[in-house]
C-alpha positions in Angstrom: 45.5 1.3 -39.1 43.3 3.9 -40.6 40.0 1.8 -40.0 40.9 1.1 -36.3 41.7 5.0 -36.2 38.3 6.0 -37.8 36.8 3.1 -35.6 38.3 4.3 -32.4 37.0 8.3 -33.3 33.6 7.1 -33.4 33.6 5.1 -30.3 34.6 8.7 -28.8 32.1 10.6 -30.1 29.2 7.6 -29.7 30.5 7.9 -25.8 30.7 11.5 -25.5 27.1 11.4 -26.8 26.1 9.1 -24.6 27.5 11.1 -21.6 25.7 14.0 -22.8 22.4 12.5 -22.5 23.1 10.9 -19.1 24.1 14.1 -17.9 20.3 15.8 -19.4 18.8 12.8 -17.8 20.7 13.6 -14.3 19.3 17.0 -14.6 15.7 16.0 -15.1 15.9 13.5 -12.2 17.8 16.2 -10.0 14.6 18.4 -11.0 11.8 16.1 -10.4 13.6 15.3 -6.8 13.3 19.3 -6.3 9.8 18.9 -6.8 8.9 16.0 -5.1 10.9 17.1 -1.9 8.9 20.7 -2.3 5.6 18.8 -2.5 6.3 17.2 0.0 6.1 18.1 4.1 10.0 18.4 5.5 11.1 16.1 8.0 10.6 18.9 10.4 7.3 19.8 10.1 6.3 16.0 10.3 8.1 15.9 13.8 6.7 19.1 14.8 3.4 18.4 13.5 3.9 14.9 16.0 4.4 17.5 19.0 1.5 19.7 17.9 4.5 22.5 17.7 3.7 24.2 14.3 0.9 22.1 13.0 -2.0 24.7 12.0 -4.4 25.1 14.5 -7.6 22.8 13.6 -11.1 21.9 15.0 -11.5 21.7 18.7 -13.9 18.8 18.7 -14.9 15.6 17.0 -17.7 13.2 15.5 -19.2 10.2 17.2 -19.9 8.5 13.8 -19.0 7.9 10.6 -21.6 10.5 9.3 -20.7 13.2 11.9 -16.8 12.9 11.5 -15.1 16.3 12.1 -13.3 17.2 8.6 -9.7 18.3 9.0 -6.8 19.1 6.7 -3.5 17.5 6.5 -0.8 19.3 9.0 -3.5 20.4 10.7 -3.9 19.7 14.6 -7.5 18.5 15.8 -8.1 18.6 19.7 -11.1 17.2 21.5 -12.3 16.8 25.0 -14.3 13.6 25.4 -14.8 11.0 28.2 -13.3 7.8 28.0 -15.5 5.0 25.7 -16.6 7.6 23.5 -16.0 7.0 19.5 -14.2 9.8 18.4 -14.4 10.3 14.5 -12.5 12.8 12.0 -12.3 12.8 8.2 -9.8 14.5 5.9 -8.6 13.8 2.5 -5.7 12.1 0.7 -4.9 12.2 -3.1 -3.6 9.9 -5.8 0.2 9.4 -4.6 0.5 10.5 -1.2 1.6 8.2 1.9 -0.7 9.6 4.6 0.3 9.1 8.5 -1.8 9.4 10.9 -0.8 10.2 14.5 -3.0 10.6 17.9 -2.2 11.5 21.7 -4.5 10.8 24.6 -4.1 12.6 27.9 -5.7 10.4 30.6 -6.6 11.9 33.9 -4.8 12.6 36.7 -7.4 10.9 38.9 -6.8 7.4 40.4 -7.9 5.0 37.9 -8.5 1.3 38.2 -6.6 -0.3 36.1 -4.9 -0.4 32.2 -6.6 1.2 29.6 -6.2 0.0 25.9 -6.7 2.3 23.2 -7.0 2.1 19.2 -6.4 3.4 16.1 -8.1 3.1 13.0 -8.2 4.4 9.7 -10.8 3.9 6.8 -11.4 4.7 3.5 -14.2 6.3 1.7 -15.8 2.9 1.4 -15.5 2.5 5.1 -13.0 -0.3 4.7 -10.9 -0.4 7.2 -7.6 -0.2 5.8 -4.0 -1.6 6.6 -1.2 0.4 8.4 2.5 -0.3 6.9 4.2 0.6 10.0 3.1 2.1 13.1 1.6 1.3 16.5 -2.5 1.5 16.3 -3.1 -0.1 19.6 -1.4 0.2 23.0 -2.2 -0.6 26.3 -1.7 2.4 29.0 -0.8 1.4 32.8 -2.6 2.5 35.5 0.0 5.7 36.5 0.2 6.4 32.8 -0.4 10.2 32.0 -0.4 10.2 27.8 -0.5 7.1 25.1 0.5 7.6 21.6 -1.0 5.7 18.4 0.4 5.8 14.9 -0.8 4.9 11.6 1.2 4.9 8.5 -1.3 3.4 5.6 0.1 2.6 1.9 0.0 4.9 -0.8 -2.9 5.9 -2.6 -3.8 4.8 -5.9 -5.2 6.2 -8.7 -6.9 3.4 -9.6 -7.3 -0.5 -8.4 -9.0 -3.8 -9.2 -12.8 -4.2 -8.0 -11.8 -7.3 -5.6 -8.8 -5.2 -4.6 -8.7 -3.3 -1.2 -6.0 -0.8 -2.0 -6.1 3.1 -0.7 -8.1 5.1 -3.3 -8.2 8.9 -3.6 -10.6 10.5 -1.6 -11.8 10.8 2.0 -10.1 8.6 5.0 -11.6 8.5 8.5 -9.6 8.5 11.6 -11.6 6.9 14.6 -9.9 7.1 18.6 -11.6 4.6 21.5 -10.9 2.8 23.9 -11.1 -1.1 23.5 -10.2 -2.2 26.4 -10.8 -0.4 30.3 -12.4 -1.5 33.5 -15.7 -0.6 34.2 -14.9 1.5 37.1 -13.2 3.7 35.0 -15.9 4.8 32.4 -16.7 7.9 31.7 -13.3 9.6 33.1 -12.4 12.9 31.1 -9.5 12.5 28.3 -7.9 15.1 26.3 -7.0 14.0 23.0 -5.0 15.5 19.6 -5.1 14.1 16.1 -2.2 15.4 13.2 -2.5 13.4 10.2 0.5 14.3 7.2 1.4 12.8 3.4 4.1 12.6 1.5 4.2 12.2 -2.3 5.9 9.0 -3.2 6.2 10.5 -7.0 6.0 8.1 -9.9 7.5 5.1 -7.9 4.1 4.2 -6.7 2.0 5.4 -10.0 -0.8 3.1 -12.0 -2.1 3.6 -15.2 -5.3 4.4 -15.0 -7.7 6.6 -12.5 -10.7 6.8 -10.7 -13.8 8.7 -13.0 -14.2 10.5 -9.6 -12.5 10.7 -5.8 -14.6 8.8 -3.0 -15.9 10.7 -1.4 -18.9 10.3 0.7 -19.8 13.7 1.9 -19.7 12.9 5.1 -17.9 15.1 7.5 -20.2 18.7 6.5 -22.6 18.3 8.9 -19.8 19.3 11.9 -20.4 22.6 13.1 -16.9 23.3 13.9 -15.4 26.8 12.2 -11.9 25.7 10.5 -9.5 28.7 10.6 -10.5 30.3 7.2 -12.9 30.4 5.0 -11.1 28.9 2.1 -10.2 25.9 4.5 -14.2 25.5 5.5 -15.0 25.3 1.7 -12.1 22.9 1.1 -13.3 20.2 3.8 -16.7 20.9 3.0 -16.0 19.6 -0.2 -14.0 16.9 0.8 -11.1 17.8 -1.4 -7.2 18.5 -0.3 -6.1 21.9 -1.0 -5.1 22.8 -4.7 -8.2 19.8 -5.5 -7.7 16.3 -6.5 -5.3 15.6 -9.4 -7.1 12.4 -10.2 -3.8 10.9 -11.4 -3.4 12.8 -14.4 0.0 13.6 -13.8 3.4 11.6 -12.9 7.0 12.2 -12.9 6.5 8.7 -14.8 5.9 10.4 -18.0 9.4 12.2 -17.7 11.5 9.4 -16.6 9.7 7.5 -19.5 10.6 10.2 -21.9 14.3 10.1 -21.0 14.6 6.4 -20.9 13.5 6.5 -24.7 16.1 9.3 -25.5 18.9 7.2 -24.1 17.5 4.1 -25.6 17.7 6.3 -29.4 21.2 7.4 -28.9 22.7 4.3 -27.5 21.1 2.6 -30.5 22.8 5.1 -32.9 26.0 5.0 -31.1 26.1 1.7 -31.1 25.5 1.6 -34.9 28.2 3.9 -35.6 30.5 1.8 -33.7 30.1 -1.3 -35.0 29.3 -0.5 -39.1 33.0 0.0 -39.9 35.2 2.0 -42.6 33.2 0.7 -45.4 36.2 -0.3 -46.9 36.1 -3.9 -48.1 38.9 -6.0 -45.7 40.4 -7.3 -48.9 42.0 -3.9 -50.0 45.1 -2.6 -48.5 44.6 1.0 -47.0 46.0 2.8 -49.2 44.3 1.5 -52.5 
């Protein structure tokens, strides 16, 4: 009776040990969610950001080509008259970890027009690859009494590092291109208004890789817009190409701390486990009171 007694103490403490560390590894989760969710933008700002509500102010016009692309920041709101066929080109970074989206609005004119209009949405990487949208509509169709059309763009996360025949998102610069691909020919040329907010979230360690790029692609493309961005710190920031705070390059994932408590709980479940199962040390032959 003693041994199961002494047995049945250690099972209690090995558990309560065990519930100790699950509690410190609820903690650490609880605090890497706090930061991920303050890294990231709330759902708010993404849906006011959508309505051009309290997205920042941006650039007023845009590139015709890869080389002239209009830089722009993430929650930032890019406007630009054009008339319809033009290429319409913007740049703006996206770091190791984030899930960009990319969202555009034409206004068409109010004039008569002669027919649907078909417009796209594409985004590419600093490779100019044109890269993969997870979920959203890039190209729609507009009727021919249609006043706006609306294109989305979700892409995959960015990596901080991928195979050479891969074609996965790498940090660095992404170009967002508007046109139309489809239009009757009576209807070149007609005036359109259009807006551009592009916004990330950080997926955290979920999505991390081991290994990272030896540096961000970026082209440089972009600096030759003469467009003034609303401060100066801002200017320098797409100038460079970089996202504000710089690129983190991947050297730094909530990975490491989930891997760090996983081994914790590993150690003590081991040594509970041990003092649960390795007995009285009292030979079973020999009564207990001997």
């Amino acid at each position: 009776m003693r041994s199961v007694r002494n047995v049945t103490a250690r099972a209690v403490r090995a558990a309560g040990l065990l519930a100790s560390a699950a509690a410190l590894a609820f903690a650490g989760g609880v605090a890497g969610a706090g930061a991920a969710v303050a890294d990231s933008p709330s759902p708010s700002t993404s849906a006011s950001a959508s309505e051009g509500g309290d997205a920042a102010k941006g650039p007023t016009e845009a590139g015709t080509s890869f080389r002239t692309a209009t830089p722009i920041a993430l929650d930032q709101r890019a406007t630009a008259s054009a008339s319809t066929g033009d290429y319409l080109y913007w740049v703006l970074p996206a770091d190791t970890g984030q899930r960009v989206t990319v969202k555009a609005k034409v206004t068409l004119p109010e004039t008569a027009r002669h027919g649907a209009a078909t417009w796209q949405l594409d985004v590419y990487d600093g490779l100019r690859r044109r890269q993969a949208c997870q979920y959203g509509v890039t190209t729609r169709a507009a009727a021919k009494g249609a006043g706006t059309v609306e294109l989305s763009c979700t892409l995959r996360t960015v990596r901080g590092w991928a195979e050479q025949w891969a074609n996965d998102p790498l940090p660095g610069n992404y170009y967002v291109r508007l046109t139309v691909v489809g239009l009757s020919q009576e209807d070149l040329g007609q005036p359109v208004q259009t807006e551009v907010v592009a916004s990330a979230t950080d997926t955290g360690g979920a999505q991390a890789v081991d290994g990272k790029l030896s540096a961000p692609l970026v082209p440089g493309a972009g600096t030759a817009s003469p467009t003034p961005q609303p401060s100066a710190s801002a200017q320098q920031q797409a100038a460079d190409g970089a996202p504000d705070g710089g690129w983190s390059s991947g050297r730094w994932s909530d990975r490491w701390v989930w891997t760090a408590v996983g081994g914790v709980l590993a150690a003590l479940a081991g040594v509970g486990g041990y003092r649960m199962t390795r007995g009285s040390g009292r030979p079973a032959h020999l009564p207990p009171g001997a």
